[in-house]
MIDREN-412060 format. One line per field, with one value per residue (C-alpha): x, y negated, z negated. Coordinates in nm, 2 decimals, always signed. Example, Ala and Ser with C-alpha at 12.3 -4.5 7.8 and 13.67 -1.06 7.14 Angstrom:
# residues 2
u	c(+1.23 | +1.37)
v	c(+0.45 | +0.11)
w	c(-0.78 | -0.71)
This chain:
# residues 477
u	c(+0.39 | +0.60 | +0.47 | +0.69 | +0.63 | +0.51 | +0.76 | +0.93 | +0.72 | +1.01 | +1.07 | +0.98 | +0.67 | +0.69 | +1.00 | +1.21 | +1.59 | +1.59 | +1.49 | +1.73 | +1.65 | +1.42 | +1.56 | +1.92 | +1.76 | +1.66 | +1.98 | +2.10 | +1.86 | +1.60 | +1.31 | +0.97 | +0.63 | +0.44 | +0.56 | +0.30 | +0.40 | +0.20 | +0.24 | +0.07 | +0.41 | +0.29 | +0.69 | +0.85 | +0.59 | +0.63 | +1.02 | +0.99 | +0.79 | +1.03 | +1.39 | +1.16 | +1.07 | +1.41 | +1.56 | +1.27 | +1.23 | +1.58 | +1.52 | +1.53 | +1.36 | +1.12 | +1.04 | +0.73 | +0.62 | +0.64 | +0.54 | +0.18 | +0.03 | -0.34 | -0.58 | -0.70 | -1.00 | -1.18 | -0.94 | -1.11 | -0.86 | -0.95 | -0.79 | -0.47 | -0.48 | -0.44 | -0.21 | +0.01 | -0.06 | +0.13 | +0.43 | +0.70 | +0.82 | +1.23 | +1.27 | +1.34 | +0.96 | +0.70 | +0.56 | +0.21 | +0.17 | -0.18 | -0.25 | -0.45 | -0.63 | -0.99 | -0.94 | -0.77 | -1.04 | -0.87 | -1.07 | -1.46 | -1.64 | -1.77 | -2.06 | -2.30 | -2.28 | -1.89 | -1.86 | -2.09 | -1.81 | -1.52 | -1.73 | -1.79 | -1.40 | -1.36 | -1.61 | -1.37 | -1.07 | -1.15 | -1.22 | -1.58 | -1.54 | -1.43 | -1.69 | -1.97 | -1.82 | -1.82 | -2.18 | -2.32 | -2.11 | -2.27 | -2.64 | -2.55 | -2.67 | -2.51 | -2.48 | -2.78 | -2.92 | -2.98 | -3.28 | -3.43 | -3.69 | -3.43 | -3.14 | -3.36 | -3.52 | -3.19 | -3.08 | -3.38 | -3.29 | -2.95 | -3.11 | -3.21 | -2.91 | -2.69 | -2.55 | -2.71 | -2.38 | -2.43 | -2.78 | -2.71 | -2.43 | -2.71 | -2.97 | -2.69 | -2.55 | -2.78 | -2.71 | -2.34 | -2.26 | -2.49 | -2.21 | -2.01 | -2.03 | -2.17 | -1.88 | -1.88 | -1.98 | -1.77 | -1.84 | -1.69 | -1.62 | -1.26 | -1.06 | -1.12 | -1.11 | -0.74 | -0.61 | -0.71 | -0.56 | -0.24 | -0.20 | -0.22 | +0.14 | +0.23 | +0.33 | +0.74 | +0.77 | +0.56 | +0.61 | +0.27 | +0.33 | +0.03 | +0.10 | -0.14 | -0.17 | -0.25 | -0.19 | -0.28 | -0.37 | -0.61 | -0.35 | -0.53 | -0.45 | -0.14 | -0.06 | -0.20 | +0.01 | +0.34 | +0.28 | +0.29 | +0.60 | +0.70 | +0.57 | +0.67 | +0.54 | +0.76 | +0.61 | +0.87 | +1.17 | +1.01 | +1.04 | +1.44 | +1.69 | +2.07 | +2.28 | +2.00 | +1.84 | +1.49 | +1.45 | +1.21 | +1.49 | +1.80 | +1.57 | +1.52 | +1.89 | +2.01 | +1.75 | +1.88 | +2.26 | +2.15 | +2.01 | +2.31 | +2.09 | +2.08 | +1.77 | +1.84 | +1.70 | +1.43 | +1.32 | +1.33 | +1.11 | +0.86 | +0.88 | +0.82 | +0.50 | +0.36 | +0.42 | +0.32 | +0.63 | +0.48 | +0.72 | +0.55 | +0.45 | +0.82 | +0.88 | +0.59 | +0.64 | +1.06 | +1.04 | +0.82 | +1.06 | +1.40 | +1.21 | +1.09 | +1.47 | +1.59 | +2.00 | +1.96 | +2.15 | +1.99 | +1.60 | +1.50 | +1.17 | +1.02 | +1.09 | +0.88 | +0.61 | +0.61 | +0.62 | +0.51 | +0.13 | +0.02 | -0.37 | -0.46 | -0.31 | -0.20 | +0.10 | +0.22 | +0.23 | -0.18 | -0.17 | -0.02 | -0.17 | -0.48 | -0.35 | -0.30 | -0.62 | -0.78 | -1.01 | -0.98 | -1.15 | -0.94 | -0.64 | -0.73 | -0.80 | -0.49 | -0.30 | -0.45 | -0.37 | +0.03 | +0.04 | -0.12 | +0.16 | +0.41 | +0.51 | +0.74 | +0.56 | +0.89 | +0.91 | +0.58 | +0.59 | +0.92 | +0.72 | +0.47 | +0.73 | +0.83 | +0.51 | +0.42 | +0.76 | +0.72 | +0.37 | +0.43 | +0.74 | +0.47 | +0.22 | +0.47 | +0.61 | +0.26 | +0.14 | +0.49 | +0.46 | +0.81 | +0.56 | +0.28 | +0.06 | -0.04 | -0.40 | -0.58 | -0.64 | -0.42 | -0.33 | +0.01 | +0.14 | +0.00 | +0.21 | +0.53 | +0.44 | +0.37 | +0.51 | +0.84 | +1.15 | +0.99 | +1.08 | +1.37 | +1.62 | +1.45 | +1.23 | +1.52 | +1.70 | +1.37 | +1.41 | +1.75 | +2.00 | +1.97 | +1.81 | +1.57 | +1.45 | +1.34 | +1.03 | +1.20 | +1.47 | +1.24 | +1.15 | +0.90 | +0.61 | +0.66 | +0.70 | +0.35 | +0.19 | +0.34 | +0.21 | -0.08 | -0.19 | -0.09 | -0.36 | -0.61 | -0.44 | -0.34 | +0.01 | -0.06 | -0.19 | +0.08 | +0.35 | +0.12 | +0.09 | +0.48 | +0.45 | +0.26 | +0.47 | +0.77 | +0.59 | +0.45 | +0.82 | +0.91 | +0.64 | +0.72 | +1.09 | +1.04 | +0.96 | +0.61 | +0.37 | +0.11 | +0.22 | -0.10 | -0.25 | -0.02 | +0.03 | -0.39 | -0.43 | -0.16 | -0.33 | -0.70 | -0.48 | -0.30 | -0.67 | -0.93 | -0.71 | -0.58 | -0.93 | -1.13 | -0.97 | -0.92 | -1.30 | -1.39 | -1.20 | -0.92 | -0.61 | -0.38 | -0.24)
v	c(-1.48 | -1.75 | -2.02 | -2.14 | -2.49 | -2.55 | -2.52 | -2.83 | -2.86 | -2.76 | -3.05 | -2.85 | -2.65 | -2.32 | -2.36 | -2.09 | -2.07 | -1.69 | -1.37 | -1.41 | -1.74 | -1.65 | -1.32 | -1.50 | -1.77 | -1.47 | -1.29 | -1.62 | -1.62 | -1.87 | -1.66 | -1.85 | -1.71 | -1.74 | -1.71 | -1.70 | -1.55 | -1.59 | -1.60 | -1.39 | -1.25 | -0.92 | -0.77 | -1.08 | -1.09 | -0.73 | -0.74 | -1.11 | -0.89 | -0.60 | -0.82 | -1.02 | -0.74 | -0.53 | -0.88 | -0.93 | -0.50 | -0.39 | +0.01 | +0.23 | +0.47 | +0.19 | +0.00 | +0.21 | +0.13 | -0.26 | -0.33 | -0.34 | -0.39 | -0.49 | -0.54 | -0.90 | -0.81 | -0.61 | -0.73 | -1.04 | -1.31 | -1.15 | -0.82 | -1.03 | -1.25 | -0.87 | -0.75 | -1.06 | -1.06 | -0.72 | -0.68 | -0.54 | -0.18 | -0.15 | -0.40 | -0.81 | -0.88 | -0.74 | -0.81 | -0.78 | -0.85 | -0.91 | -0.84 | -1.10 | -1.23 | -1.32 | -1.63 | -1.79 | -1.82 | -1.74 | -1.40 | -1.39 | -1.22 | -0.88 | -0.74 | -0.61 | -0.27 | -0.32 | -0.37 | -0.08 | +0.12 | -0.04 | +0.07 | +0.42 | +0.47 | +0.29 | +0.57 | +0.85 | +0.73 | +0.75 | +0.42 | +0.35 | +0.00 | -0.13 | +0.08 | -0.09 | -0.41 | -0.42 | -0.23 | -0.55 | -0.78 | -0.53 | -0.64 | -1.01 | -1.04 | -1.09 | -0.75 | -0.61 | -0.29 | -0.04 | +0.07 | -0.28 | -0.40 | -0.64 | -0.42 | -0.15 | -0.36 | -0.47 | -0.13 | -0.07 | -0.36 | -0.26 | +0.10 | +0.01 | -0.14 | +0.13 | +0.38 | +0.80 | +0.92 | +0.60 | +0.67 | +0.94 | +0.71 | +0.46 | +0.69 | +0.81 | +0.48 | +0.46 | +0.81 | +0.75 | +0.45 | +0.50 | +0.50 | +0.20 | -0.12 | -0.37 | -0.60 | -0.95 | -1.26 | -1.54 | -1.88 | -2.06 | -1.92 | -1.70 | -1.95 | -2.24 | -1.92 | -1.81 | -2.12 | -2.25 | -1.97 | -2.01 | -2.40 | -2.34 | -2.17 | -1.87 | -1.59 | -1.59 | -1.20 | -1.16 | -1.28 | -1.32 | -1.24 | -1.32 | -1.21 | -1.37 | -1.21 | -1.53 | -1.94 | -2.11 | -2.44 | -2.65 | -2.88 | -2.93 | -2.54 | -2.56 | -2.84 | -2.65 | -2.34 | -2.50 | -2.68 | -2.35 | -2.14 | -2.12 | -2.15 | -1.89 | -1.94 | -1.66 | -1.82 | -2.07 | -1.84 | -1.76 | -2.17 | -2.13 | -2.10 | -2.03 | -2.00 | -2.12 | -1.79 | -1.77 | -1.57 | -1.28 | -1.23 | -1.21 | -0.98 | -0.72 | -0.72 | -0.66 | -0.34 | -0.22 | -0.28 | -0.07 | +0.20 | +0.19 | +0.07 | -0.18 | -0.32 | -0.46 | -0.80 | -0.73 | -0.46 | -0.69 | -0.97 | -0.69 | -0.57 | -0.92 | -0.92 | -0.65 | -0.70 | -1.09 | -1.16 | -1.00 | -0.86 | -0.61 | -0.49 | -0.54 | -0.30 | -0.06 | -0.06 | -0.05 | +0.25 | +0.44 | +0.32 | +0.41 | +0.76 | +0.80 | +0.74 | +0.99 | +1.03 | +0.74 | +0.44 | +0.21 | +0.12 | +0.02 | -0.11 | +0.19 | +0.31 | +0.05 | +0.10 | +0.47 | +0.39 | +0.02 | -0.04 | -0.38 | -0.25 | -0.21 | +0.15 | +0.47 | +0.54 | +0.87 | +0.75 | +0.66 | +1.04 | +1.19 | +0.96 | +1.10 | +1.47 | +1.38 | +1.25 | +1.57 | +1.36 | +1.56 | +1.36 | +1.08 | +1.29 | +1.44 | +1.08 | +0.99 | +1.26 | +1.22 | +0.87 | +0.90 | +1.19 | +0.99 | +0.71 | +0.93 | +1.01 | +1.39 | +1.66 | +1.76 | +1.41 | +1.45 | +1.75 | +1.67 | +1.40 | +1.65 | +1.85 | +1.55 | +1.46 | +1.81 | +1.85 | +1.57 | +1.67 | +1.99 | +1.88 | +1.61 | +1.86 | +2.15 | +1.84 | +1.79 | +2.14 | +2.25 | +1.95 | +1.80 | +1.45 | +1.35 | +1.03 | +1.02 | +1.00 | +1.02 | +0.73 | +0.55 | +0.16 | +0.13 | -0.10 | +0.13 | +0.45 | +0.21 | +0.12 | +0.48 | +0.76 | +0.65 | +0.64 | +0.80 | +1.15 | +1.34 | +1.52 | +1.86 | +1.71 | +1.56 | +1.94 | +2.11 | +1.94 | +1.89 | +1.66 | +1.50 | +1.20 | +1.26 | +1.56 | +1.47 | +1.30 | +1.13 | +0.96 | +0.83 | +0.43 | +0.36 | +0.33 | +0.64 | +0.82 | +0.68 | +0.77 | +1.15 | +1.18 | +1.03 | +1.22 | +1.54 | +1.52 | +1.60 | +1.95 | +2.27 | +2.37 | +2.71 | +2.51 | +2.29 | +2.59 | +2.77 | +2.45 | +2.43 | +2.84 | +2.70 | +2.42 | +2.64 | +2.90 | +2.58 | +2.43 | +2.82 | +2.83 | +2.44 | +2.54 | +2.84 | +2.66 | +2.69 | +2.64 | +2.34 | +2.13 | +1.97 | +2.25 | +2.33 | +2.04 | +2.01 | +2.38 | +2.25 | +2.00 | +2.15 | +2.42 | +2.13 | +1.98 | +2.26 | +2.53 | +2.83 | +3.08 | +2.81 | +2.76 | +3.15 | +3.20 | +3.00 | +3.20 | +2.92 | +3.03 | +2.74 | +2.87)
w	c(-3.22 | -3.07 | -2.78 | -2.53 | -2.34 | -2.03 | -1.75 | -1.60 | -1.25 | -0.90 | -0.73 | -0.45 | -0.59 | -0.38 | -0.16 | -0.15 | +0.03 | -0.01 | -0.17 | -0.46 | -0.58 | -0.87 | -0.93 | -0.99 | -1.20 | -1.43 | -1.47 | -1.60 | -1.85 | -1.69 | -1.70 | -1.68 | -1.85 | -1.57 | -1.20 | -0.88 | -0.53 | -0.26 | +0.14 | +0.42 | +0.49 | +0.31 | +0.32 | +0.20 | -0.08 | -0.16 | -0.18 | -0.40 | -0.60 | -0.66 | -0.72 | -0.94 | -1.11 | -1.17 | -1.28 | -1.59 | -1.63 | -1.56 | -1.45 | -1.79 | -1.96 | -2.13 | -1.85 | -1.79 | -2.17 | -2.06 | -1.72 | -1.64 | -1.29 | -1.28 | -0.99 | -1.02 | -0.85 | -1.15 | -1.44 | -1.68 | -1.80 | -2.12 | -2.02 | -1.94 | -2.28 | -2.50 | -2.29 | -2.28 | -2.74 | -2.76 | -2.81 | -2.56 | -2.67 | -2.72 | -2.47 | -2.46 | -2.32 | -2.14 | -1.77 | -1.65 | -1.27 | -1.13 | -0.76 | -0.60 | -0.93 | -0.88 | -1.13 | -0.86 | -0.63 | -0.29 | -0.17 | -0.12 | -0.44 | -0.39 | -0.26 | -0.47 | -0.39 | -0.39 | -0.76 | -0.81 | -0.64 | -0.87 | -1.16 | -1.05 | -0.95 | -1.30 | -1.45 | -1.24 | -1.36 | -1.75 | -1.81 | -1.92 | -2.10 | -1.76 | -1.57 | -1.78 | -1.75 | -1.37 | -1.36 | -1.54 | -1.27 | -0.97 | -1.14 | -1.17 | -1.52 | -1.90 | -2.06 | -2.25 | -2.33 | -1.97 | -2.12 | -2.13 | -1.87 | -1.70 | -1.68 | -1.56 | -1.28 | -1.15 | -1.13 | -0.91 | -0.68 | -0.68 | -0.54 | -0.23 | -0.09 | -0.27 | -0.05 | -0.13 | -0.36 | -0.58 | -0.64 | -0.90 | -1.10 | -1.14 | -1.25 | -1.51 | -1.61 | -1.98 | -2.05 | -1.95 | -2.13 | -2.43 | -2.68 | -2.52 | -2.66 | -2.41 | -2.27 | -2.40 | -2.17 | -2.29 | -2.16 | -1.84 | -1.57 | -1.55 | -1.37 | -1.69 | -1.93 | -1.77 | -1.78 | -2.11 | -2.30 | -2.04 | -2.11 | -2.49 | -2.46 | -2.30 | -2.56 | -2.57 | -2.50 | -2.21 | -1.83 | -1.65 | -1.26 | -1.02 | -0.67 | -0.40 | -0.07 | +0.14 | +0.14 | -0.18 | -0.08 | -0.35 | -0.47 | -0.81 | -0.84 | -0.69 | -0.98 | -1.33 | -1.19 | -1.15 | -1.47 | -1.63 | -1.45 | -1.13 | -0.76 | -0.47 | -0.15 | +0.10 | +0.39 | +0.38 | +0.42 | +0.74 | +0.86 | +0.83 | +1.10 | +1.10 | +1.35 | +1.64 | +1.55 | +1.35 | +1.04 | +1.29 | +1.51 | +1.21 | +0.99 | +1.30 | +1.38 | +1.03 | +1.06 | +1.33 | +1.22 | +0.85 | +1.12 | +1.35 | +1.67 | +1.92 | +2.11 | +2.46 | +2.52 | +2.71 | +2.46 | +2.17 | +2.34 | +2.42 | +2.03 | +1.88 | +2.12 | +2.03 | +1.69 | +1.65 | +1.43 | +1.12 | +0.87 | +0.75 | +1.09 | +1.22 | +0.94 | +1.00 | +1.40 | +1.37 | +1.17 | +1.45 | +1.72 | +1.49 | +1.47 | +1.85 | +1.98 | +1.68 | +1.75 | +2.05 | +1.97 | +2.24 | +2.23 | +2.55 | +2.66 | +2.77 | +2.40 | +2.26 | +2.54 | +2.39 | +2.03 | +1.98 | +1.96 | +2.10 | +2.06 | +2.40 | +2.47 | +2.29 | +2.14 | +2.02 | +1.69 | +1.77 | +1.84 | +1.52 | +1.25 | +1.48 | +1.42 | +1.09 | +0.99 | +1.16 | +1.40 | +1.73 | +1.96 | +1.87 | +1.90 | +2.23 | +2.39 | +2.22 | +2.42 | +2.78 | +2.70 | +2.66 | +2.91 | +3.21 | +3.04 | +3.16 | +2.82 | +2.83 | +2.67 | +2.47 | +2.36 | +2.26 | +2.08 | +1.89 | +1.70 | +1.59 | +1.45 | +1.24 | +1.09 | +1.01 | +0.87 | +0.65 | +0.54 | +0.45 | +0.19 | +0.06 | +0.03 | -0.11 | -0.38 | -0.53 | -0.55 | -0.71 | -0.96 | -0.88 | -0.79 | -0.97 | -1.00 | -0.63 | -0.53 | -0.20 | -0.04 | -0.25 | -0.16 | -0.04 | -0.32 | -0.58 | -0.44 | -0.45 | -0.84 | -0.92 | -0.72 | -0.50 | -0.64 | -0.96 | -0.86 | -1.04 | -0.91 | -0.91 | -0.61 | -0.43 | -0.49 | -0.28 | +0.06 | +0.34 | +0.29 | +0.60 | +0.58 | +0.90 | +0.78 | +0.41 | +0.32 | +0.03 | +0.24 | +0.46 | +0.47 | +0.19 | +0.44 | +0.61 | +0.28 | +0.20 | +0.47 | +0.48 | +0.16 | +0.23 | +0.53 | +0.37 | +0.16 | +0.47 | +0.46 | +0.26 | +0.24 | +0.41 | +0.69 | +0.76 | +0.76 | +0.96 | +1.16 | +1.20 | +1.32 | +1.54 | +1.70 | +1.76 | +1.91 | +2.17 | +2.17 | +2.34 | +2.56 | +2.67 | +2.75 | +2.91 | +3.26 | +3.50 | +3.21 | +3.17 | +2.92 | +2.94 | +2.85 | +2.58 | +2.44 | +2.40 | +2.28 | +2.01 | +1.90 | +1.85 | +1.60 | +1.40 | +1.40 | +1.32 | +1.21 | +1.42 | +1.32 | +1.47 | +1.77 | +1.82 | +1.74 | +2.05 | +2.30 | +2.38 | +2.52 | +2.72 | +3.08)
């Protein structure tokens, strides 16, 4: 297999003058074997991450066959070296991106107890080799035999600071593995094994991308890794200004241009309070303000009181991710809390609507097999590898055409969370649950009821399920 050289080190390692600068180098035909992105602006990373992407993997049927995404946390630089060795499968080369590699030192190792949790979800997911592996890092010894004196008295250290439902996977473990060949231990430590086999050349076909949530900032590191590709630190698109206006302010106006919304001035200093100038919270906390306003075009500040955390009161989106994580004293504080804000109950209950609404087509999409590959509890990054945008047309056919009222044309955020909180309910209960809201949304217009009242009765069904409710004898004035 061909080698390439090392790349020619930036003049500027890391600078970047915007989000097309390395995806544009690669559509000219200057890709790099190895590129690292890092920052603590998690959306700039995440979208560096995507052009990057779509300009090495272009979107086709093989890019699946070709792209790899690893979590550097439990992946050995041994891992990386055979996946970078095979060849790509009908396409020019092959891409393996590794979240937050371990190899490069930045994050605190693991507890104990938290590698034994990485092998068990490794042991759940199929994948015993890699389960065994990260056993033998959870016991802080080379591999041997789990029979053998020294394994089996590290096992019962590991025991008693193991939480209960671990405590059976241990006392499995030789049984388990018994047929799996014990994990080599090569020498050096992974950082020295990475970059040995890197700085022998690079395999031709394959594109290494290491993506780094935080600063990288030992310069000796800094210098091997921009010997071998490129540097990409999106924090530094964040230092630029144009126009007298900082990068913050020009990325929430073009949002609010693509939404067709404006944000009054006093509004918009309020907003970048409460949100601290993170992008990824500006996204997070712009979408729940877009949706609190609905057909509005003006957000004013008493919109982003409403809808725009700032961690010292509720919100009502505090209130539905509450609902939707079925924790009813949360949601019940929650409620009093926006209420005694002044909040209006139809406001209020117009959001619930939403969120059920968007559950329940999450919920219906899974059970129906239109969307597969998602998990509970997935990680956010994961569910935009593996699940959106990778639904076909049959899914899309299922649900409105309105953008507002379809899960899949939602912002990628709130599409992972709909489908993430859905999984804390049934389908039957979440149409039962939207039954339920229209028959509240009736008795809310009709005049001379307690909304309070309503609103609360409401929210113990969404929570414990209408039989529980009517099995203690509640019944809202």
């Amino acid at each position: 297999m061909g080698r390439r050289p090392a790349n020619v080190p930036q003049e500027t390692p890391g600078a970047l003058k915007s989000l097309q600068d390395l995806p544009r180098a690669v559509k000219k035909g200057e890709a790099r074997p190895l590129y690292t992105l890092y920052g603590d602006e998690t959306y700039l990373l995440e979208r560096l991450q995507k052009e990057l992407l779509d300009a090495l993997l272009p979107k086709g049927a093989m890019r699946d066959f070709n792209l790899d995404s690893l979590d550097g946390d439990v992946t050995t630089p041994e891992e990386i070296t055979a996946l970078a060795e095979t060849m790509p499968m009908g396409a020019d080369r092959r891409v393996i991106v590794v979240k937050d590699p371990s190899f490069l030192g930045q994050k605190k190792e693991p507890t104990a107890v938290e590698r034994l949790q990485q092998s068990s979800d490794a042991r759940d997911a199929g994948n015993l080799s890699r389960a065994l592996y990260l056993l033998f890092r959870a016991l802080d010894i080379n591999p041997a035999p789990l029979t053998s004196p020294e394994t089996q008295s590290k096992i019962a250290e590991l025991k008693e600071s193991a939480p209960s439902e671990l405590l059976q996977y241990l006392d499995d473990a030789p049984a388990l593995f018994e047929s799996v060949s014990l994990p080599e231990s090569p020498p050096g430590n992974e950082s020295d094994r990475f970059f040995e086999w890197a700085e022998r050349g690079l395999p031709a076909t394959t594109v290494i991308v290491l993506v780094q949530h935080g600063a990288l900032t030992q310069k000796r590191l800094l210098t091997r890794l921009e010997g071998l590709g490129v540097l990409a630190n999106v924090d530094t698109l964040k230092a630029q200004t144009r126009g007298g206006r900082d990068p913050v302010d020009l990325f929430i106006d073009k949002q609010l241009k693509d939404a067709g919304k404006r944000m009054d001035g006093d509004a918009l200093r309020l907003f970048r309070e409460r949100t601290k100038d993170d992008l990824q919270t500006v996204v997070d906390e712009l979408e729940k303000a877009l949706a609190y306003v609905g057909d509005r075009e003006a957000i004013r500040v008493s919109d982003v009181v409403a809808a725009v955390s700032d961690g010292s009161t509720s919100t009502v989106f505090n209130l539905t991710d509450a609902i939707s994580a079925r924790n009813l004293s949360g949601a019940l504080a929650c409620l009093h809390s926006v209420l005694e804000q002044g909040e209006p109950a139809l406001r209020v209950h117009a959001l619930f609507v939403r969120q059920v609404r968007l559950m329940a087509q999450a919920r219906l999409l899974q059970d129906e097999g239109h969307i597969t590959g998602f998990q509970r509890n997935m990680p956010y990054q994961t569910f935009m590898n593996l699940v959106y945008r990778k639904w076909d047309d049959s899914a899309m056919a299922k649900l409105p055409e309105n953008k507002a009222l379809n899960v899949l044309k939602q912002a990628p955020y709130a599409a992972y969370l709909a489908f993430r909180q859905s999984a804390n309910f049934t389908l039957p209960e979440l149409l039962r649950g939207y039954d339920l809201l229209l028959a509240a949304d009736e008795r809310l217009k009709s005049g001379g009821a307690n909304e309070s009242a309503i609103l609360q009765e409401t929210v113990i069904q969404l929570v414990v399920g209408e039989r529980k409710w009517s099995a203690i004898g509640g019944r809202a004035s």
